[in-house]
N, C-alpha and C positions, 0 to 999 in steps of 0.2 A: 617245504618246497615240493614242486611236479617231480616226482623220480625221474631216472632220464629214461627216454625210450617210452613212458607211461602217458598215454593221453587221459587228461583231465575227461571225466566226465560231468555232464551237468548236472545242479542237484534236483531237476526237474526227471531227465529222461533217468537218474539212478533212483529215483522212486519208483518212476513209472516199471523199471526192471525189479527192483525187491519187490514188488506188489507181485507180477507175474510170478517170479521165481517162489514166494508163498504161497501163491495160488494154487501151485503145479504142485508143492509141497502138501499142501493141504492145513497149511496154517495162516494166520492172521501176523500183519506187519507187529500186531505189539508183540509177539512172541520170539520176534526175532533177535538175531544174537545182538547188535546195532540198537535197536530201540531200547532193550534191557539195560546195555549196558548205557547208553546218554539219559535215561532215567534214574539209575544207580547215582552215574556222577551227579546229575544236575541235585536229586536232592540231598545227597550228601554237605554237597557245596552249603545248598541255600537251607539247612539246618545248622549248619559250623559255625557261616560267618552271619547269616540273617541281613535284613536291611540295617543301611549307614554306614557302612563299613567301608574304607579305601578299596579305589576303585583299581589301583593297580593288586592289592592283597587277594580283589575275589577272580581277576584276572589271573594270579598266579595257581589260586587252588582251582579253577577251573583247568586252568592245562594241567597241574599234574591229576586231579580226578579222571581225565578223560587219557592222560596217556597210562592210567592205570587198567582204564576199559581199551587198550589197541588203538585210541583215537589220536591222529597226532594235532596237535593245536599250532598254527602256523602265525606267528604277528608278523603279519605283512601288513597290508595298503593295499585295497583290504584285507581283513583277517579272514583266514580258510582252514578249514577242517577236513585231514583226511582221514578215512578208512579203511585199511587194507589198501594203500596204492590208488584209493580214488576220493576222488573229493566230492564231499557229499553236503558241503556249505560255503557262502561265502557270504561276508557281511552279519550274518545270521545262520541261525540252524534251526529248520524249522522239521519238527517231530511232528508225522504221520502215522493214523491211524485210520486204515480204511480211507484213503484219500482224504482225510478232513486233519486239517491244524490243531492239535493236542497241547502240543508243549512248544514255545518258541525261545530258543536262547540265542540271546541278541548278546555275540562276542566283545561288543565294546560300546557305550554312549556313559549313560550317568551309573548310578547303583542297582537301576533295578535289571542288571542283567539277566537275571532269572526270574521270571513268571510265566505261568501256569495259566494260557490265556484260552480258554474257551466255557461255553454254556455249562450251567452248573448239570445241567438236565442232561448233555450230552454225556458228558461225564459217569453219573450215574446207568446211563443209558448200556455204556460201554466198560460197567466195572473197574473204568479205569480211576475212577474217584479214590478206591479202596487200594488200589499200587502207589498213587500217590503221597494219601497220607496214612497209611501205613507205614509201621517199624521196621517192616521187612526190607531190609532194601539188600538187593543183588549182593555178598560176599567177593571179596578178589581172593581168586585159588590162592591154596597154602603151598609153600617150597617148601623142603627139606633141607636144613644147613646145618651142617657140623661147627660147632664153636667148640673149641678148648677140647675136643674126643667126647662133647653130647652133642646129640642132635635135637636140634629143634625145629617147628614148624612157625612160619613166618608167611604172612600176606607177600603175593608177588607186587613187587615195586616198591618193597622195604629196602631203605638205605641201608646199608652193612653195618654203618658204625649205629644206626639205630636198631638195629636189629640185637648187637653186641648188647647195648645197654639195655632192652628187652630180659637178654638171658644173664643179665644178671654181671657181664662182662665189660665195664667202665672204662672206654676209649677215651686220652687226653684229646683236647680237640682247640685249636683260637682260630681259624678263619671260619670253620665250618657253625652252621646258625642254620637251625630248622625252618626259619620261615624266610631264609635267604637262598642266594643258590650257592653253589659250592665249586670256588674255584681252586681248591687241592694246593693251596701254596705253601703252608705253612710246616707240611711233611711230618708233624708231629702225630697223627692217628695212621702209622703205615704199620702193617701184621701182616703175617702171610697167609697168604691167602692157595687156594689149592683146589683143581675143579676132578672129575669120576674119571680115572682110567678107562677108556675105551677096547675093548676087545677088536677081534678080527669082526664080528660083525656089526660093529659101530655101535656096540651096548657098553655101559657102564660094567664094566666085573664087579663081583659082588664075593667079598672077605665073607669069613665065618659069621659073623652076624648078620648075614646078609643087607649087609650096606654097603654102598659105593667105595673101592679102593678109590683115595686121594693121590691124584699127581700134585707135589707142592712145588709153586713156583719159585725159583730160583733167586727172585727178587721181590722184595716187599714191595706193597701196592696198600695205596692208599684206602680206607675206608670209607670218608666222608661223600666221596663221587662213587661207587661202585651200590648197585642193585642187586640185592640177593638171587639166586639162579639155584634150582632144585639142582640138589647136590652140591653145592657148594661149601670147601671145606676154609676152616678162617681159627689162628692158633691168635690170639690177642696176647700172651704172655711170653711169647717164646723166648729164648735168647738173642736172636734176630734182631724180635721187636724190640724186646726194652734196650738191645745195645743201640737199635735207629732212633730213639727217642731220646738215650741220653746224648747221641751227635747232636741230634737239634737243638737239645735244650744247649749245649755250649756252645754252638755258632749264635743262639738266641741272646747268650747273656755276655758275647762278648763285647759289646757296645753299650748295655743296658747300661745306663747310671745306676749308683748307690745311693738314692734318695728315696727308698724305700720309708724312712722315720720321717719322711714329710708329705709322702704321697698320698694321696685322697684317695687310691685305691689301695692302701694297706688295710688288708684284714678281709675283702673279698676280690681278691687278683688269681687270677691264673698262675699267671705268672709266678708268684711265692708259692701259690700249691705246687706248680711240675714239678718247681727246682727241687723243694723238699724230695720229693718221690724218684728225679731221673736227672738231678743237676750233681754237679760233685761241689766238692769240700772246697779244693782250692783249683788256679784258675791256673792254664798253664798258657792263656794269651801276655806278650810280653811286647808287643805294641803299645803303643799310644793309640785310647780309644777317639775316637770318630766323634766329632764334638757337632749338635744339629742346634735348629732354634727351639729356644723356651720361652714361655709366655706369649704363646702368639694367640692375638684372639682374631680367629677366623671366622667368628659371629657375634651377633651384641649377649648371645648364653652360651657362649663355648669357649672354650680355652684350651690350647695347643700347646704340648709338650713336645716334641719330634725324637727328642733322645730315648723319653720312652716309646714310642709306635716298634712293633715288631711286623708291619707290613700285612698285616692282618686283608683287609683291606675289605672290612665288615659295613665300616663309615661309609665308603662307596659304593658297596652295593646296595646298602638301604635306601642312599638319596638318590641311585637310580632305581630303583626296583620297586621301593615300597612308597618313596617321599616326592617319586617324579622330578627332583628337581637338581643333577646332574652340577655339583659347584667343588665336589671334590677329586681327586686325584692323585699318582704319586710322579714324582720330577725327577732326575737325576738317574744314576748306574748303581749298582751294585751295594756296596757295603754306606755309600753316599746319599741312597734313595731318600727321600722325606714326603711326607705327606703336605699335602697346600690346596690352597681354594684355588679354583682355576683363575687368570688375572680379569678383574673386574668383578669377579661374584665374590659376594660370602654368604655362608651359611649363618641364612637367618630365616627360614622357612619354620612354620609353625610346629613341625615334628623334630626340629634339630637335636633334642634334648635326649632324643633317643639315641644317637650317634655313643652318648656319654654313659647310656646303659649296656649297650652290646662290645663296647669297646672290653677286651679282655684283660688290659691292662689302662695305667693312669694317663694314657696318654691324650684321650679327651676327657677333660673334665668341664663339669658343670659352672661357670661363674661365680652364681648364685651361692653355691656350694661350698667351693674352693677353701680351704684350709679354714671351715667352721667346729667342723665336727668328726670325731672318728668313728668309723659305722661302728663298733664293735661299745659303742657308749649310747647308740641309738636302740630304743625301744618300737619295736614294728609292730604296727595293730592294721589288720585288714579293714578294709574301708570299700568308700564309692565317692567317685568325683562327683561334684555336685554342679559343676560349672556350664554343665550344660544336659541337654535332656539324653545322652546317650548312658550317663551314667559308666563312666570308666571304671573299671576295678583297679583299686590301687593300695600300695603299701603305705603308712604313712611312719616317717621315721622321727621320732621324738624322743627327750631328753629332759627333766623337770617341767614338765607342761610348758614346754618349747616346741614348737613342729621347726626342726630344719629343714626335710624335703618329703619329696613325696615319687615315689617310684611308681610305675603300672604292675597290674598283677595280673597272672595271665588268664583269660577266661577269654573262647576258642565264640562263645557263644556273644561276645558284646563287644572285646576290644583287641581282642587275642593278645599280644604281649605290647603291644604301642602306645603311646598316649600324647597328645599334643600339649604343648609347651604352658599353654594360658593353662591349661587346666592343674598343672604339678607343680606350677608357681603361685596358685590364686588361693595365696594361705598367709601373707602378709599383713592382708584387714585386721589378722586376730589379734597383733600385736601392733596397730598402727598409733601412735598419740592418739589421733583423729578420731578412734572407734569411740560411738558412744555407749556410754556405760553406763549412766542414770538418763531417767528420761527427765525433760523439761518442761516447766510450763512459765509462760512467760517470762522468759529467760530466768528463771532460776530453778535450782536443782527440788525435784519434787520424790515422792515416795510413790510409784505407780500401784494404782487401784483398779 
């Protein structure tokens, strides 16, 4: 949005000012701070995700690439871009060089948000061919962050709790999903966290090994929403923490069902890892648990348990965020809350099946799936979907030359972790009556030559 007090400028007269203001500098627009960095982003992007790819996925890494270069990415009506307090696109971003159209990035229409629209010849003309497709692309400055009493250096705009797992420091985590956004509910990845003592003249004081003394705050603070900040100090194991993780895990299990020996997520759940590590022995709730609905199929491949959902609320960010298509939600208060299709929709969108992979426990499951097989009897061999020309990566899980299912596997360059539904289920034929086996010739079984 417009800061308040900050009048927009237009993206006409704020070129026409960088051109001057390089002028008088004695450089060229591609040199500037602005042009480098929406260069960085743009080919970052369009190396990651390439053509085909969901239109809301290359929307998402387009804003965080560009809020990693100062840029803020605005989804309005129309979409706008500012920098530094002023706004330097709207509908479009179009990248100057010497007054002439270089690079245009068109914020929203189909997949090709990203192209590289001008004369091969100009291009060459202006070296700018060789910033293009070149390896080099712009670096995001390194912070310096204390984990566990080392310090590490970390890209600025690393997530904390990825930063943790960077050095080596394995934060629990169920709401939080790298290609989601992060709404901090689940309180299970909280450490404390600790920013440089300031002196009388507004400097960081500096201990015997001349690094920042740490003020630690008084309250744990989440990981999965906070951005690394030079000097920034973060204890993952303290006492603190793992006493705030063992709270969670028993507010988490105190409604949990005991149907672990039937769950379709026995054997890769969250859920049985934390308790192992931050759950206790025996339970000192002495209520009667909270009884929600089972078997509820909220799509023609999905199926709904509610007693296990621990509110995660992963399924809803994806069907808005990634799947566009807004049919889930949660109802009710407190210890009562359950997850449901909004009334009149369900989930039956062609990505649903992904809902049933990010879920960190059984509480979406697969249909298809549903009490066939235990993963831990499944044989996983890396693959490629075949079902259509984008070529998913995917896991295929099998059992005596049986395919039960088939999961995506993540590859940043074709499908990143997602995969649509027709394609994880179109494994049926192999085992149809119908498939033919011998070839025929006038209706009788022949020996192919």
């Amino acid at each position: 949005m417009i800061p308040v007090g900050k009048k927009p400028v237009a993206p006409e007269r704020y070129k026409q000012r960088m051109n001057q203001e390089n002028r008088k500098a004695g450089k060229s627009l591609r040199n500037s701070e602005i042009t480098n960095s929406i260069i960085a982003a743009a080919i970052r992007v369009h190396r990651a995700l390439g053509p085909g790819f969901l239109e809301s996925v290359y929307e998402e890494a387009l804003a965080v690439e560009f809020a990693l270069c100062g840029i803020q990415f605005v989804r309005q009506k129309p979409i706008a871009l500012f920098y530094k307090d002023h706004q330097v696109g709207e509908h479009r971003l179009d990248f100057v060089v010497d007054g002439k159209i270089v690079v245009e990035l068109k914020a929203v229409s189909a997949l090709e948000d990203i192209h590289f629209a001008i004369g091969r010849s100009y291009l060459k003309a202006t070296n700018l061919e060789d910033v293009l497709m070149s390896d080099q692309v712009p670096a995001s400055p390194l912070v310096n962050v204390q984990i566990d009493g080392v310090w590490h250096q970390f890209a600025k705009g690393t997530r904390v709790i990825e930063a943790c797992a960077q050095a080596g420091a394995y934060i629990p985590r169920y709401c939080y999903h790298p290609k989601l956004s992060s709404p901090g509910n689940c309180r299970i990845c909280l450490i404390e966290m600790g920013m440089p003592r300031m002196g009388p003249d507004r400097k960081p004081e500096l201990g015997s090994d001349a690094r920042p003394i740490i003020n630690w705050m008084p309250r744990p603070q989440i990981s999965c929403a906070q951005d690394v900040v030079d000097g920034m100090g973060i204890r993952t194991n303290s006492p603190l923490a793992e006493e705030c993780r063992r709270g969670v895990m028993e507010f988490l299990l105190i409604n949990h069902p005991l149907d672990c020996p039937i769950c379709d997520q026995a054997g890769e759940c969250l859920l049985q890892e934390f308790s192992v590590e931050y759950g206790r022995a025996d339970s000192r709730f002495l209520e009667h648990k909270v009884k929600k609905p089972k078997r509820v199929e909220i799509g023609p491949r999905v199926t709904l348990d509610d007693e296990r959902c621990i509110l995660c609320s992963r399924c809803i960010r994806f069907c808005q965020e990634i799947a566009k298509d807004d049919v889930l939600g949660f109802v009710d208060r407190g210890s009562h809350t359950i997850l449901t299709a909004h009334p009149g929709k369900r989930l039956e969108n062609n990505y649903s099946l992904n809902t049933v992979d990010i879920c960190p426990v059984g509480a979406l499951t697969s249909s298809h799936f549903r009490f066939e097989m235990r993963v831990w009897f499944l044989k996983e061999t890396q693959s490629v979907c075949t079902s259509c020309a984008t070529g998913c990566n995917m896991i295929i899980g099998s059992r005596e030359d049986m395919i039960y299912r088939q999961t995506p596997r993540e590859n940043p360059a074709v499908n990143s972790v997602w995969m649509c539904d027709y394609g994880r289920l179109n494994f049926e034929y192999l085992t149809s009556t119908d498939r033919l086996l011998e070839p025929y010739r006038r209706g009788a079984a022949s020996r192919y030559r």
